[in-house]
DOTOR-68659 format. One record per atom (N, C-alpha, C): residue in three letters; z, y, x. Coordinates in steps of 0.2 Angstrom, whole numbers, padded with zeros to 4 digits, always signed. Layout:
ALAZYX/...
END
This chain:
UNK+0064+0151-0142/UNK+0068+0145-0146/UNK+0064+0139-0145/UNK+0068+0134-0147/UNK+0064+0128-0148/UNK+0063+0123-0154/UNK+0056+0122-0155/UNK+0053+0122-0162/UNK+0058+0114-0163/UNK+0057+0112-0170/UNK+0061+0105-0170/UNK+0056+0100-0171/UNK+0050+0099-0168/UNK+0046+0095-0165/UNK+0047+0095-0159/UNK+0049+0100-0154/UNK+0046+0098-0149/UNK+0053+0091-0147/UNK+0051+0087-0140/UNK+0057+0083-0138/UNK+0063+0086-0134/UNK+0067+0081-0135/UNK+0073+0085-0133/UNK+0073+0083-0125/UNK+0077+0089-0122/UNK+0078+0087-0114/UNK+0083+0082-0113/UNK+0079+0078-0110/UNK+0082+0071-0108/UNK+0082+0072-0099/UNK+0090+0070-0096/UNK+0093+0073-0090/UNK+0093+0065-0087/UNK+0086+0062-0082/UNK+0090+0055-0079/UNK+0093+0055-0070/UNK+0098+0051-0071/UNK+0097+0052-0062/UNK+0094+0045-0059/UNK+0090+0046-0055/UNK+0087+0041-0052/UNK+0089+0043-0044/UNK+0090+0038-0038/UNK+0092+0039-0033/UNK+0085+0039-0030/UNK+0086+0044-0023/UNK+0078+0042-0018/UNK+0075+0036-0017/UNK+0082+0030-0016/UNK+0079+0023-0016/UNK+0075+0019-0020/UNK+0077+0022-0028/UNK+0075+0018-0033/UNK+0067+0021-0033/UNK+0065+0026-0033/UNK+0061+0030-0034/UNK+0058+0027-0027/UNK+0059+0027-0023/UNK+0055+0026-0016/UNK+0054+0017-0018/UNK+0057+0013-0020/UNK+0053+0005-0022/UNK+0051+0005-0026/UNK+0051+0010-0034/UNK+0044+0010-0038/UNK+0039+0012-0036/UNK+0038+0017-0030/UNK+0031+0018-0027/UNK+0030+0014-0023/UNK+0033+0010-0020/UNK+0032+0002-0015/UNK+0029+0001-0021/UNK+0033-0003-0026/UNK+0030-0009-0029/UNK+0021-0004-0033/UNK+0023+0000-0034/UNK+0015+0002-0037/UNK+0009+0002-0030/UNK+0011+0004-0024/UNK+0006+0003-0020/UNK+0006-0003-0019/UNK+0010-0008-0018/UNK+0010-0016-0015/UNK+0005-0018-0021/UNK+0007-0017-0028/UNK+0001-0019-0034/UNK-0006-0016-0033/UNK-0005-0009-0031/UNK-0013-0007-0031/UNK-0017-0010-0026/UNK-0015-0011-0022/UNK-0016-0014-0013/UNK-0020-0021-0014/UNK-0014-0024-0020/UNK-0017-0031-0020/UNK-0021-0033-0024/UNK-0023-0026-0030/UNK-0028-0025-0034/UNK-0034-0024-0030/UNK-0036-0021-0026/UNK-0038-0017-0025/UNK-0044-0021-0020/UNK-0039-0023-0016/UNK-0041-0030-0009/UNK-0041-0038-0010/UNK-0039-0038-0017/UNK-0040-0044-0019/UNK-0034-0049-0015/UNK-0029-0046-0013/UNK-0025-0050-0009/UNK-0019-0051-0010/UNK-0013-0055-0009/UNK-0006-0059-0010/UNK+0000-0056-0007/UNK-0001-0050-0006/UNK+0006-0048+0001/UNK+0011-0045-0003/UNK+0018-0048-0004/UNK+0022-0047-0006/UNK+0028-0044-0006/UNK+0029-0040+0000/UNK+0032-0036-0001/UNK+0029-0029+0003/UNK+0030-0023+0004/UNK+0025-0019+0008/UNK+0027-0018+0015/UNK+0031-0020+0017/UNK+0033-0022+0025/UNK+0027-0027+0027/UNK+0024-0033+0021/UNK+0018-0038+0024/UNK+0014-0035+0026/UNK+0012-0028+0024/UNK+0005-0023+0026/UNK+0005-0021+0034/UNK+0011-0022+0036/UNK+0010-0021+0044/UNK+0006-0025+0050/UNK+0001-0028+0047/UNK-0001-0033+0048/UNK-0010-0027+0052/UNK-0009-0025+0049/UNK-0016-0019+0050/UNK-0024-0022+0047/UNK-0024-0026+0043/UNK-0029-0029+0039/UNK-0031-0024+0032/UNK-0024-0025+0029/UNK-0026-0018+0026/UNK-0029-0013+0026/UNK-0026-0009+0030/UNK-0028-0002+0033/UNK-0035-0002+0034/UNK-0036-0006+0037/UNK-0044-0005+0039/UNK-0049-0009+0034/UNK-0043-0013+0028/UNK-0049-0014+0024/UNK-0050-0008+0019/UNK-0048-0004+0019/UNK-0049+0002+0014/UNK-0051+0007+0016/UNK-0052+0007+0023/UNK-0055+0012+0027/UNK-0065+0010+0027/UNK-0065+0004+0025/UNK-0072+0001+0026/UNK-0075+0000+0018/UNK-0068+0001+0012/UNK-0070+0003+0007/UNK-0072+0010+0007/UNK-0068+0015+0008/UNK-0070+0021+0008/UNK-0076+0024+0012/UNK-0078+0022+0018/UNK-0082+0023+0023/UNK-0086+0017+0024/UNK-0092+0014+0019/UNK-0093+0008+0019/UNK-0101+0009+0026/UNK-0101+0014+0027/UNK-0106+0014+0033/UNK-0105+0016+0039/UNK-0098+0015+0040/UNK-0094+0016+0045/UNK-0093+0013+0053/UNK-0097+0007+0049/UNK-0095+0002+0056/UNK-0086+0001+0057/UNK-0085+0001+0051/UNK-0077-0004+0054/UNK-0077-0010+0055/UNK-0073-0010+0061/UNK-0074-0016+0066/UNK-0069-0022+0063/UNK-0071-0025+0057/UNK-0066-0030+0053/UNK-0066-0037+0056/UNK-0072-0038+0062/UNK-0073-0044+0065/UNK-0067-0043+0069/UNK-0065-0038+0072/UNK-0060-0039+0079/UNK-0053-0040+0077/UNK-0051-0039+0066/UNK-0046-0042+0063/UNK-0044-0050+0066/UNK-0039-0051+0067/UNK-0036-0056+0066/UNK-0031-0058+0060/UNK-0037-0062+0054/UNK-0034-0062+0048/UNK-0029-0065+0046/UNK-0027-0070+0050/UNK-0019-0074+0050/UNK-0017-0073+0055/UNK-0012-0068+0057/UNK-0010-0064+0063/UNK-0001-0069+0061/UNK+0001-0071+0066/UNK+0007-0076+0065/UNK+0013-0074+0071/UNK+0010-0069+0073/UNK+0016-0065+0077/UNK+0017-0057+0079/UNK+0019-0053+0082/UNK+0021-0050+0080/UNK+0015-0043+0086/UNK+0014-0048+0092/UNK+0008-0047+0096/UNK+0000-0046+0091/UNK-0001-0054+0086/UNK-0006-0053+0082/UNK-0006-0046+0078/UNK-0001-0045+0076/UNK+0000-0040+0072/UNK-0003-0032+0075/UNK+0001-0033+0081/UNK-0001-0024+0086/UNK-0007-0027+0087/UNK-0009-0030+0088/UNK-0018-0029+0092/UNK-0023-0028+0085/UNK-0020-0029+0079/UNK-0026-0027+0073/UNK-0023-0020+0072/UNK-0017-0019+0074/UNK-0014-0011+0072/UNK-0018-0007+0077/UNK-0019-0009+0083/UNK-0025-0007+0088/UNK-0030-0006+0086/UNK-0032-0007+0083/UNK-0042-0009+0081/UNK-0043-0004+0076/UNK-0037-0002+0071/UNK-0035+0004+0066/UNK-0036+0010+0068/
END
């Protein structure tokens, strides 16, 4: 049985959407926490600056090649050649 402290079942529905842009926004927060960085939506991180900056946190004797980032990458070429370096 159930004691009458304990809480009651509460039934919600959340769709995969909603749930998959509360974890967007909590990664795009932590990200930006984390990297000290502005990127506002998580589609910005395609950029491959990220990635390899957390990889150089984790692995900080790694020799990650962060010089061969291109930090303002302005098209879509910039983009793939830092997602190359990754």
């Amino acid at each position: 049985g159930m004691d009458d402290d304990d809480p009651p079942n509460v039934v919600t529905s959340i769709s995969r959407h909603e749930l998959t842009a509360v974890a967007q926004r909590d990664l795009l927060h932590w990200l930006n926490q984390t990297l000290q960085t502005d990127y506002g939506q998580i589609t910005d991180v395609n950029d491959g600056i990220a990635h390899l900056q957390i990889l150089d946190a984790i692995w900080p004797a790694s020799s990650v090649p962060l010089h061969r980032l291109n930090f303002h990458p302005r098209t879509r070429d910039d983009r793939e050649r830092n997602l190359r370096v990754v």
